[in-house]
N, C-alpha and C positions, 0 to 999 in steps of 0.2 A: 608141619611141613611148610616152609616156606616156596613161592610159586612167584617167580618172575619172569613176566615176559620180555623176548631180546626182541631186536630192534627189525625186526620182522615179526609181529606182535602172537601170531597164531603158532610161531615155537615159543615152547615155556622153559625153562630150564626149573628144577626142583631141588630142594635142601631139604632132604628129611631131618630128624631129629634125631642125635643117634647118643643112646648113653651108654656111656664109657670109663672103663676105671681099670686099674693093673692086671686086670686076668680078660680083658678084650673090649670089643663092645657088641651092642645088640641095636638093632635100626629096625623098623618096617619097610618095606623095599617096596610095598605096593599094599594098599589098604584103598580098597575102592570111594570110601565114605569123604574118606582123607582127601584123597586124591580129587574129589567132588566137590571138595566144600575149599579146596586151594584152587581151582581152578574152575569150576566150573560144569567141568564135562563130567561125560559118564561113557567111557569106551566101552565096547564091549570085547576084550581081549579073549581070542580064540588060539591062539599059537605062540609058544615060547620058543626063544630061538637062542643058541649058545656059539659064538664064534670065537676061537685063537691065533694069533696071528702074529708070525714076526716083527720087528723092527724094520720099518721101511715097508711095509706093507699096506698097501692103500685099497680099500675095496670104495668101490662106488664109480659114479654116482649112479644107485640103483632106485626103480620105482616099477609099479605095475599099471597100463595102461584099464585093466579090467580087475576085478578084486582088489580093488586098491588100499593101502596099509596104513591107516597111525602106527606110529610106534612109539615106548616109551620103552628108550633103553638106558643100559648104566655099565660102567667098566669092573668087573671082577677080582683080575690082575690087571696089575700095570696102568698104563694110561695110553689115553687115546685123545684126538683131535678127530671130532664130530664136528659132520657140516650138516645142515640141510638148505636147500635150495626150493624157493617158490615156484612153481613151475603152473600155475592157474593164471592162463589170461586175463581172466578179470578180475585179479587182484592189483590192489594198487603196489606190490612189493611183486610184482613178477618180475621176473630174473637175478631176484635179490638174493644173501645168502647170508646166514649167521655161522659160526664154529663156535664149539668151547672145548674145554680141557676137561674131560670127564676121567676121573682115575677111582681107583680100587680107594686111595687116603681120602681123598675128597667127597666122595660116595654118591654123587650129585647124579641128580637124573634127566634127562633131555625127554621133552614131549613132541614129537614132530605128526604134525596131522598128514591125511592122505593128502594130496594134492601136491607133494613135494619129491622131490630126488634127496636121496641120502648117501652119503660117505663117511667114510675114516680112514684116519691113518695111526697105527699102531708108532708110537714114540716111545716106547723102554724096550725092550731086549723080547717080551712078549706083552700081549695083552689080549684079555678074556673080555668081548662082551657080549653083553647079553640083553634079550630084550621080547619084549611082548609086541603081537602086532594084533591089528582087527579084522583082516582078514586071513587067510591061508597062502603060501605063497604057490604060486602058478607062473610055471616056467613061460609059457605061450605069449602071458601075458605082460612079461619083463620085461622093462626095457633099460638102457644105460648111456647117459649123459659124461663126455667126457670132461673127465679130472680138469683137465686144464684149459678148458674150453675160455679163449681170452676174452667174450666176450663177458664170464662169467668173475673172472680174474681172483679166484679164491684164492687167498693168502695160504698153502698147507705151510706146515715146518719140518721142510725137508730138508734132510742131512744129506742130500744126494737124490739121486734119482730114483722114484717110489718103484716098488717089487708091484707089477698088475699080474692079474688074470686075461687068460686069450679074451672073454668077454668083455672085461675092462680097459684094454687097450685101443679094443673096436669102437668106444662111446661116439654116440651120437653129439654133433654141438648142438646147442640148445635151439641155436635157429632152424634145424633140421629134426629136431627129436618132438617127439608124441607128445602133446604136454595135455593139459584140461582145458577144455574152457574158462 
């Protein structure tokens, strides 16, 4: 598995190994040792989560102020455009934000620690992701940072204006929202 950190160094982006030949392929999608000895850490993941989602569908930017989440997710079908956003004061990358192109072909996986807000936006017709987190999600303890917060100025690749949820549309700007220390 190869493990390179984007330019907010605490998200990793992940390249398993996947072998392949005319009747499909076969990958490990998560192997704890793996995943330990390319990076470092050692999550302790409690909760799988499966989401689908249209074209033009944009969930985020989500995080929990208490039971707070790593995640390590990856696109099933389709593709998707994942952000995560720094959101720990005393980080020297607070309010910064990385994206990539995570798809079903590509098979690539994103590591985003707790201390962060997370997004996507579904770009093909649909897209499946899916993803492991470290803690449990707790609604109480949700909160949501808005998409287009200009202070934040994330680049999505919208074909028009993104599909939200009543929650998503409410987001917090970042200079108003819960963040970490």
């Amino acid at each position: 598995m190869k493990a390179t950190r984007l330019s907010v160094p605490d998200v990793i982006l992940l390249e398993p190994k996947v072998f392949g030949d005319d009747r499909g392929f076969f990958f490990e999608s998560f192997n704890a040792g793996t995943f330990q000895d390319a990076t470092g850490l050692k999550p302790d993941f409690v909760q799988d989560n499966h989401s689908r989602s249209a074209k033009g569908v944009l969930r985020g930017l989500h995080y929990q102020v208490k039971q707070t989440q790593g995640k390590l997710l990856r696109v099933v079908v389709g593709e998707a455009f994942d952000v995560a956003v720094d959101i720990r004061e005393s980080s020297p990358t607070f309010g910064q934000w990385v994206g990539e192109l995570l798809s079903a072909e590509n098979k690539k996986l994103l590591w985003i620690p707790a201390g962060f807000a997370h997004g996507f936006l579904a770009t093909t017709d649909y897209a499946e992701v899916v993803y492991k987190t470290t803690d449990y999600w707790s609604a109480e303890h949700e909160r949501c940072i808005a998409w287009n917060d200009p202070a934040l100025a994330i680049e999505w690749p919208l074909e028009g204006p993104p599909v939200l949820s009543g929650k998503d549309q409410q987001g917090a700007t970042l200079s108003a929202a819960d963040v970490f220390p």
